[in-house]
LOZATOR-331347 format. One record per residue: residue in three letters; x, y, z of N, C-alpha, C in turn. Coordinates in steps of 0.05 Angstrom, whole numbers, padded with zeros to 5 digits, always signed. Layout:
BEGIN
ALAXYZXYZXYZ ...
END
This chain:
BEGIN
UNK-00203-00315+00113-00216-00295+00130-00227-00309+00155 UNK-00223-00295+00166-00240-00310+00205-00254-00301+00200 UNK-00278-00322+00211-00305-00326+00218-00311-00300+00244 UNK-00329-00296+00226-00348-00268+00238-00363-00278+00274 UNK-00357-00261+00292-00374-00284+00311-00394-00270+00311 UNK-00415-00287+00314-00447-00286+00320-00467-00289+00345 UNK-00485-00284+00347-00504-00286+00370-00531-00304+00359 UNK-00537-00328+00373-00555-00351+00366-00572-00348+00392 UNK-00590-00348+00389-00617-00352+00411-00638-00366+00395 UNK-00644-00392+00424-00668-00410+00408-00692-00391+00405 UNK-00701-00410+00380-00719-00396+00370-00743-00400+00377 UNK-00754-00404+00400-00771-00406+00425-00790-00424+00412 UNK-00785-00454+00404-00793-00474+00404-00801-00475+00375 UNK-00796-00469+00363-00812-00465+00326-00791-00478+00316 UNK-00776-00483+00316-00746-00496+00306-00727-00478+00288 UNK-00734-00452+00291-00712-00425+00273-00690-00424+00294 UNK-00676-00423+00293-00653-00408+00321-00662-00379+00299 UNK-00647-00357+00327-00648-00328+00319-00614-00334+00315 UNK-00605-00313+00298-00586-00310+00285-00574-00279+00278 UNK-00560-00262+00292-00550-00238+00285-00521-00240+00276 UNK-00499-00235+00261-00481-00228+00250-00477-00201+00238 UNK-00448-00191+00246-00438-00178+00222-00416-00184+00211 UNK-00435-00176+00178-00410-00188+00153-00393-00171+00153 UNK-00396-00147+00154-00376-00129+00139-00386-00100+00148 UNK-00358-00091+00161-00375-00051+00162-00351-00033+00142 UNK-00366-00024+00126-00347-00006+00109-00350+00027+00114 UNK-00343+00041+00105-00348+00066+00089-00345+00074+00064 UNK-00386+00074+00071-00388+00075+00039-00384+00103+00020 UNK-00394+00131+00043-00381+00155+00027-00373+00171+00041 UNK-00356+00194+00038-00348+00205+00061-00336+00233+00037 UNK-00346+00266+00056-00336+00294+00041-00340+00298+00065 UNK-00307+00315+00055-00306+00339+00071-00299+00372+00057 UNK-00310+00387+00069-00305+00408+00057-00295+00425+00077 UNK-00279+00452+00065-00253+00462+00088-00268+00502+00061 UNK-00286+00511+00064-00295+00523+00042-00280+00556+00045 UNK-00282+00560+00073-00259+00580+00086-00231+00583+00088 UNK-00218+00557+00087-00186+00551+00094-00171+00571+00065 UNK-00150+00580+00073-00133+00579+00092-00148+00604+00117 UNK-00160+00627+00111-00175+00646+00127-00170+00637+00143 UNK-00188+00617+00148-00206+00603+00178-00180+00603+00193 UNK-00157+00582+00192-00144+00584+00214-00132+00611+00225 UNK-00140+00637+00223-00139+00655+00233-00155+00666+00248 UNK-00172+00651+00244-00196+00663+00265-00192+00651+00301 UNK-00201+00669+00318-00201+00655+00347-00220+00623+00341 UNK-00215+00603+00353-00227+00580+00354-00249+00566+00378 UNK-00275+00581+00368-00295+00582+00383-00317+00571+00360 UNK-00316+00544+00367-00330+00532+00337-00363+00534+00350 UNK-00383+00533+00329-00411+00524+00345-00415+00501+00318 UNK-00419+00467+00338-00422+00449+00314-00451+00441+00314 UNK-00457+00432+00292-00480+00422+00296-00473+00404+00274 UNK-00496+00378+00281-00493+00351+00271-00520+00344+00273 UNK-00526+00327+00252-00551+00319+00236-00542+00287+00237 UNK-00564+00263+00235-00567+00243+00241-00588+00227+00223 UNK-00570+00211+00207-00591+00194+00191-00590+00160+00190 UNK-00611+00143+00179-00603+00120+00181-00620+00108+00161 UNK-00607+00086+00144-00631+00074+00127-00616+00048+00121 UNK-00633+00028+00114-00637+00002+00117-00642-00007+00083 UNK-00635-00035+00067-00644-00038+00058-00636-00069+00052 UNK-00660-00083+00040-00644-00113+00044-00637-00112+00018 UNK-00612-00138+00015-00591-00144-00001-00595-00176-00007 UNK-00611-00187+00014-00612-00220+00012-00636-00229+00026 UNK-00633-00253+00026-00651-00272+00045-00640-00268+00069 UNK-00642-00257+00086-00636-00243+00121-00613-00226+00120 UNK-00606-00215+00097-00583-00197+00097-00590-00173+00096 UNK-00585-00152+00110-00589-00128+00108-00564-00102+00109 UNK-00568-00080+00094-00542-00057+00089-00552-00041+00106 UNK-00550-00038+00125-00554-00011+00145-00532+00013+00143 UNK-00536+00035+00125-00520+00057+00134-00532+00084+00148 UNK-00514+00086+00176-00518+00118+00182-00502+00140+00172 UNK-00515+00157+00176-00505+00181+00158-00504+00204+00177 UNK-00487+00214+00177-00473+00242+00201-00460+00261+00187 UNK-00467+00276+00193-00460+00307+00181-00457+00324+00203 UNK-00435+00334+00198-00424+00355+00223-00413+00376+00204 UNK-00428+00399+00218-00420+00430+00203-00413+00446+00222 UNK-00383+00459+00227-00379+00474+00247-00371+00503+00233 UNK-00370+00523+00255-00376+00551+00241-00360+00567+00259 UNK-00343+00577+00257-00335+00599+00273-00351+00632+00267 UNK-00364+00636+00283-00378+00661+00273-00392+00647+00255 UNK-00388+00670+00233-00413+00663+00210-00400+00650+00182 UNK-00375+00647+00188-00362+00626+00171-00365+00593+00180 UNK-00365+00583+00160-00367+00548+00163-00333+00544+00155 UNK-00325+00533+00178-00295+00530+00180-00293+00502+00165 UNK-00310+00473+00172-00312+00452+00150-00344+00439+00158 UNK-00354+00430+00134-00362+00406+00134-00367+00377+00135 UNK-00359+00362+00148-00366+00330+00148-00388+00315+00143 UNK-00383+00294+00128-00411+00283+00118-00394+00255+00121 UNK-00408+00231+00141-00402+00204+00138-00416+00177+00130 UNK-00423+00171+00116-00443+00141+00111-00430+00118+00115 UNK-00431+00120+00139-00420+00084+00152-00440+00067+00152 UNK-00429+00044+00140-00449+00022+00134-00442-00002+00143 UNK-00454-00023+00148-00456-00051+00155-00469-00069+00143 UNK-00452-00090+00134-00476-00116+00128-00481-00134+00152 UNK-00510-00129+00157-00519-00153+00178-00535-00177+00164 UNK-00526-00201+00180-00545-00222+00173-00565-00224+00200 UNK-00588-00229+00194-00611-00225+00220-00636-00241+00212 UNK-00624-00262+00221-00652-00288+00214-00664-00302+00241 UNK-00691-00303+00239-00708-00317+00255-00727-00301+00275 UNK-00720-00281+00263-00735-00251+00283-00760-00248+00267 UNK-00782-00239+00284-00802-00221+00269-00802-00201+00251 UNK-00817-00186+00243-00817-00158+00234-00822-00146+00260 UNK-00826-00154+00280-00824-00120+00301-00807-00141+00314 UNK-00798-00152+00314-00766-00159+00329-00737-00146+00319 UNK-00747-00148+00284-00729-00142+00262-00723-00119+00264 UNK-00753-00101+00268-00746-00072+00255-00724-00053+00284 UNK-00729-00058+00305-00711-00049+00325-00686-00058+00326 UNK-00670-00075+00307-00651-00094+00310-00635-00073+00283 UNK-00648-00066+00263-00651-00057+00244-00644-00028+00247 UNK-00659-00018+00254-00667+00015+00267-00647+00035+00287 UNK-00632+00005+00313-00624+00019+00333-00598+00003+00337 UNK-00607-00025+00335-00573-00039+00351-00561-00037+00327 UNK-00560-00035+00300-00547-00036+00274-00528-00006+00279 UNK-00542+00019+00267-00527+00040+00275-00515+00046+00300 UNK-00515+00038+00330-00505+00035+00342-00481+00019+00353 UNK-00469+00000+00328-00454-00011+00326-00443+00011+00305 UNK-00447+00010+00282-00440+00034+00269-00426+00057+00266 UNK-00439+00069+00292-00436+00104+00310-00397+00108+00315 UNK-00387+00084+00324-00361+00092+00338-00340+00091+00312 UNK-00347+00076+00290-00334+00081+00264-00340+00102+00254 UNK-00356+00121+00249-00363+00144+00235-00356+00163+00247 UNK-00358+00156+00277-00349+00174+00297-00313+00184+00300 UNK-00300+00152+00292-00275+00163+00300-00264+00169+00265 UNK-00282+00164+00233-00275+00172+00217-00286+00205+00208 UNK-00301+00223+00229-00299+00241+00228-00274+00256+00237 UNK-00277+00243+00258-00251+00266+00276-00227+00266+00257 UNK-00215+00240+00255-00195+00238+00229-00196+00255+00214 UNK-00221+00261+00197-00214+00277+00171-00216+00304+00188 UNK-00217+00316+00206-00220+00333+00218-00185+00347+00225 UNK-00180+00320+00232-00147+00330+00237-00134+00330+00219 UNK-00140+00316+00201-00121+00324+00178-00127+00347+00156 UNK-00153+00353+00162-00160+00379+00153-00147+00409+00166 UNK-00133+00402+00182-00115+00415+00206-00126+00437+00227 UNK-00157+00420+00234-00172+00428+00254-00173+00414+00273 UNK-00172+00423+00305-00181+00408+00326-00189+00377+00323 UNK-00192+00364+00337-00209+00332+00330-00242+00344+00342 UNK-00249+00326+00328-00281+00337+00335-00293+00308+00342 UNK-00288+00303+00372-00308+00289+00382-00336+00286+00391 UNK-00348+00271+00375-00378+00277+00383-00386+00255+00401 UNK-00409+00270+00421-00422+00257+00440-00433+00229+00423 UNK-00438+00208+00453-00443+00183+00441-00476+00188+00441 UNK-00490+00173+00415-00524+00174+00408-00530+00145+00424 UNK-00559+00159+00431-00578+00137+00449-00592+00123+00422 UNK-00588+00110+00403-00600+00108+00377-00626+00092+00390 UNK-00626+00080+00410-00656+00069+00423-00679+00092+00432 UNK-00667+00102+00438-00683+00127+00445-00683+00144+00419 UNK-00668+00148+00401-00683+00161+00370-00703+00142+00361 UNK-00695+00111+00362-00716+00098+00343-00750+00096+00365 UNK-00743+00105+00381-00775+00097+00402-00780+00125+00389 UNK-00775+00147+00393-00779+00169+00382-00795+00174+00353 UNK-00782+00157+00337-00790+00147+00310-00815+00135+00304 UNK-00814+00119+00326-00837+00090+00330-00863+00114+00332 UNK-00860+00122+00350-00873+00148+00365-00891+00165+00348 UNK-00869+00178+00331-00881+00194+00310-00893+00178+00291 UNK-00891+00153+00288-00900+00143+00264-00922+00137+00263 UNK-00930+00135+00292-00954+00112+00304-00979+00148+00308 UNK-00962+00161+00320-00977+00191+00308-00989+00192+00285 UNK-00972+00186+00273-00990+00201+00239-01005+00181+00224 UNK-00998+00167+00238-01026+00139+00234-01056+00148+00246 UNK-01046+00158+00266-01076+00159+00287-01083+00183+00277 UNK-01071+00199+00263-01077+00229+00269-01100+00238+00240 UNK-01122+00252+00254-01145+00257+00239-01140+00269+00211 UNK-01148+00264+00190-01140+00281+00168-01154+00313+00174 UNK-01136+00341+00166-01150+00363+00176-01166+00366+00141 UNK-01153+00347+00115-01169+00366+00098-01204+00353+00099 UNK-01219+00374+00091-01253+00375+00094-01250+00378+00068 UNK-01282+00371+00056-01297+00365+00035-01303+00398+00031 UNK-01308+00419+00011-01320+00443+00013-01351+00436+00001 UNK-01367+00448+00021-01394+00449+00014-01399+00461-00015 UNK-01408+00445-00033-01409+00470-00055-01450+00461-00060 UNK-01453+00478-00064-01488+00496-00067-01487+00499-00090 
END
């Protein structure tokens, strides 16, 4: 097997170099459902899609980490759901010499964003061979979801508890 190429940055004088790789991007699960067919292809083709967006992390090693995102696309003609897509594209990264808030954005945003264009072009796929249109979806700012994230998280940290003590007499 060829060697995976990598990205090395000194490790600003501590003697770590930083170290990013990827080992391996698979798919790890993937449904589709077609719950209307044969119907559906009779209908005029005026889909409304909507797609949902997930991502989770978990380590596997000493600097190894499984990042899978998860995409779900449900399109509907009318009030029928013509199919469902569900994709969990995953990656093994190795990511040594970083912090934890170096880590967690490396983790969070450049991981599934490497990710995105595999899940992306293994939707459309099952889409056409489901013998619907290809369903290209717009490309994600995953930097701008994870600041978003950061955002809310750092919210509910600060944020006052509303439950009160009841006076009891």
């Amino acid at each position: 097997m060829a060697e995976q190429p990598k990205t090395t940055t000194p490790g600003g004088g501590n003697g770590v170099d930083r170290h990013f790789a990827i080992q391996k991007i698979y798919l790890k699960d993937v449904s589709l459902e077609t719950p209307n067919s044969p119907d559906i292809f009779r209908e005029q083709w005026k889909p409304e899609v909507s797609v949902q967006l997930g991502n989770a992390a978990k380590v596997l090693g000493e600097n190894v980490y499984e990042v899978v995102t998860t995409i779900t696309a449900t399109v509907k003609v009318g009030d029928k759901t013509a199919f469902l897509v569900e994709v969990h594209q995953a990656g093994i990264f190795s990511i040594a010499g970083f912090s934890d808030e170096e880590r967690a954005p490396i983790v969070g945003s450049h991981c599934p964003t490497i990710l995105f264009p595999y899940a992306r072009e293994a939707i459309s796929d099952l889409a056409t061979k489901a013998g619907f249109p290809q369903l290209l979806l717009a490309p994600v700012n995953f930097d701008a979801i994870y600041a978003q994230h950061v955002q809310q998280m750092r919210a509910q940290q600060n944020a006052p508890t509303d439950q009160q003590t009841p006076d009891v007499h």
